[in-house]
C-alpha distance (Angstrom), angle and dihedral (degrees) to the residues before:
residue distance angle dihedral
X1 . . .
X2 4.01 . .
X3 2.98 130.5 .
X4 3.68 137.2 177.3
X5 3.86 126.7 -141.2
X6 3.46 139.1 -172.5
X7 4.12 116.5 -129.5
X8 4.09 129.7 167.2
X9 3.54 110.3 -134.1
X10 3.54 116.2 -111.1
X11 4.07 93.2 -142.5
X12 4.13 96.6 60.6
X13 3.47 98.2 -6.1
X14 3.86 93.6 -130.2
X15 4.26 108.5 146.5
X16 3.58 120.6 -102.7
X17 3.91 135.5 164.4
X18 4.16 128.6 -123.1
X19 4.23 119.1 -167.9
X20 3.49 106.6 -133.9
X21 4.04 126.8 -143.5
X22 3.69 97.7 -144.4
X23 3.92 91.6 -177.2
X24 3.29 101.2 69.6
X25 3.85 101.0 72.5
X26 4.39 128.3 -127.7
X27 4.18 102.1 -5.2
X28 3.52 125.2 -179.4
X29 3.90 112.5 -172.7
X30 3.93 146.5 138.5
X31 3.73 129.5 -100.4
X32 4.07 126.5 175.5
X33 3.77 115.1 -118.6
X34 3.69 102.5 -113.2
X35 3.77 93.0 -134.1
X36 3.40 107.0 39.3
X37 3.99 99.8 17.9
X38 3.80 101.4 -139.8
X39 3.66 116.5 142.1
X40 3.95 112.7 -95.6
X41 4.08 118.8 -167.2
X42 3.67 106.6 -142.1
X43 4.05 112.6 -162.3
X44 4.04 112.0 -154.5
X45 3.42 113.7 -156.8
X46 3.66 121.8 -169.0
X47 3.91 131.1 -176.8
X48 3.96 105.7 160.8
X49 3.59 113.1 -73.0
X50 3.85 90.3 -8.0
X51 3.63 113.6 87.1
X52 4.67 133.8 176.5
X53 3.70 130.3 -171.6
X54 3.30 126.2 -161.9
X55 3.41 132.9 -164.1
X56 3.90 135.7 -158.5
X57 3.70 158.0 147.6
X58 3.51 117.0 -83.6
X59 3.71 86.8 -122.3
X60 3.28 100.3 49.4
């Protein structure tokens, strides 16, 4: 179950796109931007069908 999302990063808020695994349940994790290459923590919620991303700066 992928899917792909759009996000702005919260560093130089220039668009960028993440796949998402879907199967695997709640995720938190951290992705570079792939402009500016700060770290990003992306937090996958799940709840069935329903699904959230969020995105922010590490620290945030």
């Amino acid at each position: 179950m992928l899917e792909t999302q759009a996000y702005i990063c919260p560093y130089c808020g220039e668009p960028a796109d993440t796949v998402l695994d879907l199967s695997g349940g709640d995720q938190s994790y951290y992705e570079d931007c792939p402009v500016c290459c700060r770290p990003i923590l992306f937090q996958l919620r799940t709840d069935g069908v329903d699904w959230s991303l969020d995105v922010q700066r590490e620290d945030d």
